[in-house]
TORLUM-806382 format. One line per 10 residues: number of its first residue (from 1); their letters; for each residue z, x, y of N, C-alpha, C, O. Coordinates in Angstrom, 1 decimal, m for minus. Layout:
REM TORLUM-806382
NUM) a) Z,X,Y,Z,X,Y,Z,X,Y,Z,X,Y; ...
***
This chain:
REM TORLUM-806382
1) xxxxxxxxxx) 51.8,125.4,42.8,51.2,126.6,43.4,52.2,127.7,43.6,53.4,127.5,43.5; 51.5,128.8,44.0,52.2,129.6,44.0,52.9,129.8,45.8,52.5,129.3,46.9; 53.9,130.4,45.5,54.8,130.4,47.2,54.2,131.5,47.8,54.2,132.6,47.3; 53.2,131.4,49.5,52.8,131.9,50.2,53.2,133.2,50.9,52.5,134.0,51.5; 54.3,133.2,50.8,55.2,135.0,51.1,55.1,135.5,49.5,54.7,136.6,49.5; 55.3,135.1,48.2,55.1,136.0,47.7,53.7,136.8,47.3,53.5,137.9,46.9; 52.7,135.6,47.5,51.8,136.1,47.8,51.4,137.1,48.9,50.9,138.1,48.5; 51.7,136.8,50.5,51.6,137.9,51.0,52.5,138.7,50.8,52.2,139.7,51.5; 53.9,139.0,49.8,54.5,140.1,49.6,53.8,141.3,48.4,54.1,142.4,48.2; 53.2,140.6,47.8,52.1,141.3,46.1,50.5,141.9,47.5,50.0,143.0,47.6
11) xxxxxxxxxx) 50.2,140.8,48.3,49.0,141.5,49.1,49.5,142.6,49.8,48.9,143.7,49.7; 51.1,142.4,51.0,51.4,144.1,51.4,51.6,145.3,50.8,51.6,146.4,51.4; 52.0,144.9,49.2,52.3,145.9,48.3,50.8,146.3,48.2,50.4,147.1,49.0; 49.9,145.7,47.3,48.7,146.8,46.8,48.3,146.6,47.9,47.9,147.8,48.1; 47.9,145.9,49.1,47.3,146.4,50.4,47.4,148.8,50.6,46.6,149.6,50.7; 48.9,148.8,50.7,49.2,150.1,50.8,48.8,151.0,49.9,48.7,152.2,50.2; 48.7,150.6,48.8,48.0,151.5,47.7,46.4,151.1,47.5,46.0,151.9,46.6; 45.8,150.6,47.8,44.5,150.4,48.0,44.3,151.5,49.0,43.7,152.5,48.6; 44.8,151.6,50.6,44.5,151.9,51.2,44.7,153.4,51.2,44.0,154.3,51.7; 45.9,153.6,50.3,46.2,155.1,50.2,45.5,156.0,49.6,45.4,157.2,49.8
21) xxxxxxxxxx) 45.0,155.0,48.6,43.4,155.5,47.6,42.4,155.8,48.1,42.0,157.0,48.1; 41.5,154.7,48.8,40.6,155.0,49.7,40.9,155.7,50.7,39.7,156.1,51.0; 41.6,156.2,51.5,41.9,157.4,52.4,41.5,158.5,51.7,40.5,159.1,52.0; 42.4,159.0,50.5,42.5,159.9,49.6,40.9,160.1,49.1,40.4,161.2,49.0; 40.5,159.1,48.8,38.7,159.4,48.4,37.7,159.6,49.2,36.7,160.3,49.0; 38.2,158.8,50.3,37.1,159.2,51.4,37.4,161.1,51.8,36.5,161.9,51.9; 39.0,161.4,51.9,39.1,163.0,52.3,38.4,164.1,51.5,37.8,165.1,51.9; 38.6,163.4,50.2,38.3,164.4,49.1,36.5,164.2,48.9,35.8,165.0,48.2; 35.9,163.2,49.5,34.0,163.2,49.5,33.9,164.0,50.9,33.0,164.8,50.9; 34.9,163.9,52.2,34.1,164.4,53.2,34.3,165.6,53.2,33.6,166.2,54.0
31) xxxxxxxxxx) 35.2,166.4,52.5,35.7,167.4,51.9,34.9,168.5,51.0,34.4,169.6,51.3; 34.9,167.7,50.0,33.0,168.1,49.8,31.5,168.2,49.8,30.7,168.9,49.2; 31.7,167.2,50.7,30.0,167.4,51.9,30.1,168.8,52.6,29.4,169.7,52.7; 31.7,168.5,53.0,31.7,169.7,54.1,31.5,171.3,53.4,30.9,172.2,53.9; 32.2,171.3,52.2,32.1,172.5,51.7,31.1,172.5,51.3,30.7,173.6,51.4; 30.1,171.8,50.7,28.7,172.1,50.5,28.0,172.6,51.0,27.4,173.7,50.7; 28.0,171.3,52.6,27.5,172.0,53.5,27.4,173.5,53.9,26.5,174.2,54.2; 28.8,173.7,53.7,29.0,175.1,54.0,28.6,176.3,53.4,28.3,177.3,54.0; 28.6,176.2,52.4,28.3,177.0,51.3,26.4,177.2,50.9,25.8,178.0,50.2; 25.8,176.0,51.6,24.6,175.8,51.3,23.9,176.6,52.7,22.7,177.0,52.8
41) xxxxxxxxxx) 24.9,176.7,53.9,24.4,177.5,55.3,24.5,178.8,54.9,23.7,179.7,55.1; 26.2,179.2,53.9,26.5,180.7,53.9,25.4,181.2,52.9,24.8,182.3,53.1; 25.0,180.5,51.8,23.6,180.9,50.7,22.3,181.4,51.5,21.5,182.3,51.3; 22.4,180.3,52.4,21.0,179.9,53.2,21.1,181.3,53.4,20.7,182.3,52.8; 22.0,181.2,54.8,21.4,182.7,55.4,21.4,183.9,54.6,20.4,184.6,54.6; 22.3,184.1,53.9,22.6,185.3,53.1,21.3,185.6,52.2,21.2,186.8,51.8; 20.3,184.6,51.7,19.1,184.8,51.1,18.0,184.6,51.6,16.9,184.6,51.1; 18.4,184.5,53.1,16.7,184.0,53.7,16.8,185.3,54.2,15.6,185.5,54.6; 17.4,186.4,54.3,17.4,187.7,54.5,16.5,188.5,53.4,15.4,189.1,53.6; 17.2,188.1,52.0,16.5,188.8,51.0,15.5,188.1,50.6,14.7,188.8,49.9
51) xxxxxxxxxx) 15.3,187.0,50.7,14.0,186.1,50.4,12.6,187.3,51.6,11.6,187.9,51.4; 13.2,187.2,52.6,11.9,188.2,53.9,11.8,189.2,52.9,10.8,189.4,52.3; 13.0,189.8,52.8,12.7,191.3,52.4,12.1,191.7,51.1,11.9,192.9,50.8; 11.8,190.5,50.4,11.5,190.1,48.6,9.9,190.3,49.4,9.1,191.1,49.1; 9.8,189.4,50.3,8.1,189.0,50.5,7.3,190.3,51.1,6.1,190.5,51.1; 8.4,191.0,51.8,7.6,192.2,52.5,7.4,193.0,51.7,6.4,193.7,51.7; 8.5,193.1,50.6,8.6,194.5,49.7,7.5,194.3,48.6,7.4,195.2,47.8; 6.7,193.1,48.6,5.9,192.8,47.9,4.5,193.1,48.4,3.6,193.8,47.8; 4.3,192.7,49.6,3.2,192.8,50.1,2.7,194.7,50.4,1.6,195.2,50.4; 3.7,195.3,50.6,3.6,196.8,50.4,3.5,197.3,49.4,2.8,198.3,49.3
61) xxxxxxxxxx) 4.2,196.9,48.3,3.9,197.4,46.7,2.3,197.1,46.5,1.6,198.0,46.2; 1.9,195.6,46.7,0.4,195.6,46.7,m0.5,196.3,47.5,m1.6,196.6,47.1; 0.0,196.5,48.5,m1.1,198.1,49.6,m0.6,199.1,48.6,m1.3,199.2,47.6; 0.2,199.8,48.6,0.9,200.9,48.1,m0.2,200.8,46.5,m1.0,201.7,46.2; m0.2,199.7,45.8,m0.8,200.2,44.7,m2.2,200.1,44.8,m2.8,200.9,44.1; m2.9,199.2,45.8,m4.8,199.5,46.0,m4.8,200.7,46.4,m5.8,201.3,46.1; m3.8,201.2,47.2,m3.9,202.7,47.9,m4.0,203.8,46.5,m4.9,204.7,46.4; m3.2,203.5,45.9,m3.0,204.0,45.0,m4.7,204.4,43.5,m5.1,205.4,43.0; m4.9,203.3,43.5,m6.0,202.8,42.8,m7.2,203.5,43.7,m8.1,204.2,43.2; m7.1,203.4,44.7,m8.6,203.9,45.9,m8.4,205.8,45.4,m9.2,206.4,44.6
71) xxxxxxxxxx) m7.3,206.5,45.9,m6.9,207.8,45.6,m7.0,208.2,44.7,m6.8,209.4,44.6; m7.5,207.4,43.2,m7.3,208.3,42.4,m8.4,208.2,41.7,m8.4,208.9,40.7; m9.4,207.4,41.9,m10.9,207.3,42.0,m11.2,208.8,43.2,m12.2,209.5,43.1; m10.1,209.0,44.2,m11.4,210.6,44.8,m10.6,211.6,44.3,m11.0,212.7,44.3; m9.2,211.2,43.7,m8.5,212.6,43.1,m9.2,213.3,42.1,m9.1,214.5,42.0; m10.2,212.3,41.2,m10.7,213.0,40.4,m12.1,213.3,40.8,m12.9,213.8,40.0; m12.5,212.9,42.4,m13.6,213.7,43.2,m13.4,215.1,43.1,m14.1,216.0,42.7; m12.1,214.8,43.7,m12.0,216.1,44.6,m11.8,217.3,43.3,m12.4,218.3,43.4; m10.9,216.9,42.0,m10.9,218.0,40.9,m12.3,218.2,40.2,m12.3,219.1,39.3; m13.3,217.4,40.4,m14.3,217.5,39.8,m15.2,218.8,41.0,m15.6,219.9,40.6
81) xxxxxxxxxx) m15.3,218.4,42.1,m16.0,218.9,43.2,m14.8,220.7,43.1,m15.4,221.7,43.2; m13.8,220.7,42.9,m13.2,222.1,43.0,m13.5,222.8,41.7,m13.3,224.0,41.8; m13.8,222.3,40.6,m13.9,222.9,39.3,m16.0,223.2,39.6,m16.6,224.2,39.3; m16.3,222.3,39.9,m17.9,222.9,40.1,m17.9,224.1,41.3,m18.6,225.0,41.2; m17.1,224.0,42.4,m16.6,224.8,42.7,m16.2,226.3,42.3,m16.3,227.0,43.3; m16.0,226.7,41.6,m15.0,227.4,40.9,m16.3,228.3,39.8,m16.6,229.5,39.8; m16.9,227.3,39.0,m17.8,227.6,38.5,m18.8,228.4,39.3,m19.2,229.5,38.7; m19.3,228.1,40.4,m20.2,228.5,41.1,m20.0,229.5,41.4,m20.8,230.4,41.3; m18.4,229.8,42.1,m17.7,231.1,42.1,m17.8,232.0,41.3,m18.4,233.1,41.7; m17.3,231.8,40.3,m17.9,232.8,39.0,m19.0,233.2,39.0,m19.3,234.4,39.2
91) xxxxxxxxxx) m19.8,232.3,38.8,m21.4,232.7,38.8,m21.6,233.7,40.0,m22.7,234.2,39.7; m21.1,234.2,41.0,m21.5,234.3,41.8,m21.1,235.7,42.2,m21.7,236.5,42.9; m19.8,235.7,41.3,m18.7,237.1,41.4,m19.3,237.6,40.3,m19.3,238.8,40.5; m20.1,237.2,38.9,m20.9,237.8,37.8,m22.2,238.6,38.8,m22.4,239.8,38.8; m22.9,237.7,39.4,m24.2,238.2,40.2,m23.6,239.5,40.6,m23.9,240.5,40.0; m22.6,239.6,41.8,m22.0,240.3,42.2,m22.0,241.9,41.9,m22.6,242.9,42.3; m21.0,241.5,40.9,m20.5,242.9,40.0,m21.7,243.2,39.1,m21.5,244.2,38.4; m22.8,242.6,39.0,m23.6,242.6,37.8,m24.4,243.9,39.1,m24.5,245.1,38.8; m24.9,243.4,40.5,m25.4,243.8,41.0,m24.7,245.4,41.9,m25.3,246.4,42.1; m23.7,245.4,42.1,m22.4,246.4,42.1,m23.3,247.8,40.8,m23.8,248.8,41.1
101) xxxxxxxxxx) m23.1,247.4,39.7,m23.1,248.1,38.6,m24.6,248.5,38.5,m24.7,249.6,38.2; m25.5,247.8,38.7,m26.7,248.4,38.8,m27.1,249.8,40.0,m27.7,250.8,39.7; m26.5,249.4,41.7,m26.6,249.7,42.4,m25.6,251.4,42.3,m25.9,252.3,43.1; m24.4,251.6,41.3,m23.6,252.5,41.2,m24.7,253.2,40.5,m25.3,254.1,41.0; m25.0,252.9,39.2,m26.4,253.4,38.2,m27.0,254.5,39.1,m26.9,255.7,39.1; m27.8,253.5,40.2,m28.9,254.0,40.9,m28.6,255.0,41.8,m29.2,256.1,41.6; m27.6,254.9,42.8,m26.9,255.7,43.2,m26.5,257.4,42.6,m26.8,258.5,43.1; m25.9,257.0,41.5,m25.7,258.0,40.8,m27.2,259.4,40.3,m27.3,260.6,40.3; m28.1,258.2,39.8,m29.4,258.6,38.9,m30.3,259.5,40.1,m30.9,260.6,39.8; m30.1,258.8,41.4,m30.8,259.3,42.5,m30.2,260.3,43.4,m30.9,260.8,44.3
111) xxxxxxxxxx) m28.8,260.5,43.0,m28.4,261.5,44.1,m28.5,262.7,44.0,m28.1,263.2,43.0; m29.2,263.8,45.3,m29.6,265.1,44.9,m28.7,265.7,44.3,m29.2,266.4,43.5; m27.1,265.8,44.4,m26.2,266.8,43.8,m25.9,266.7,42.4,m25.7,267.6,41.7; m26.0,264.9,41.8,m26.0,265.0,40.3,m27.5,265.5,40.2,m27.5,266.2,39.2; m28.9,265.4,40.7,m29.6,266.3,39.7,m29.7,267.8,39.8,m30.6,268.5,39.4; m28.9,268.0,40.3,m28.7,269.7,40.4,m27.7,270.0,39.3,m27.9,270.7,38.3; m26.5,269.3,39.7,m25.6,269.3,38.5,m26.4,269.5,37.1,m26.2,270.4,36.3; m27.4,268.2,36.9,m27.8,267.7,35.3,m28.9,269.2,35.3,m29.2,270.0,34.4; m29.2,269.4,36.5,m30.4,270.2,36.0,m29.7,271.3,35.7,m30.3,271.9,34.8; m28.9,271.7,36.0,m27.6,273.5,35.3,m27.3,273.5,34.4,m27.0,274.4,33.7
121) xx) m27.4,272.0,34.0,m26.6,271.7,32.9,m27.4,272.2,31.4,m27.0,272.3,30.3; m28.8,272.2,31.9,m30.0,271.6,31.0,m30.2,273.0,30.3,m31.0,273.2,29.5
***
């Protein structure tokens, strides 16, 4: 068999390099939980900011565009109701002047000084 010290002298040798390894692996996994971790809180918050502001800016774009959709079903009320509008106006400034121009006629045809005038004239 083999001699009992050199066996425990080959077990204190890789004893210290086993153990130097496993220290070394465990630093370098808790090392990277931790920076995960970390990195997964600094993401976190940094996007749960723009995640809200993704969801609100959304929910307003959808008002903003029914609003949008409602307004322009009466925009084209309201240009339809000002052009009937408008029309009527006309019509109304034609009556007007139509009636203007008859009333000048009359005026004229009836006043004693033009028929004295027409009658000197005659």
């Amino acid at each position: 068999m083999t001699d009992p010290n050199s066996l425990y002298g080959e077990l204190r040798y890789w004893l210290v390099w086993v153990s130097a390894f496993g220290v070394v692996i465990k630093a370098y996994l808790t090392g990277k939980r931790g920076v995960q971790e970390f990195v997964d809180k600094l993401l976190n918050n940094h996007l749960a900011g723009i995640e809200s502001a993704t969801v609100s800016t959304e929910k307003e774009t959808k008002t903003t565009n029914s609003l949008l959709k409602d307004s322009s079903g009466k925009l084209e009320m309201i240009q339809n109701t000002l052009a009937d509008h408008h029309d009527k106006n006309l019509q109304v400034w034609a009556a007007v002047t139509e009636n203007l121009a008859v009333l000048r006629e009359r005026t004229h045809a009836c006043s004693p000084s033009r028929s004295k005038r027409s009658a000197k004239r005659k």
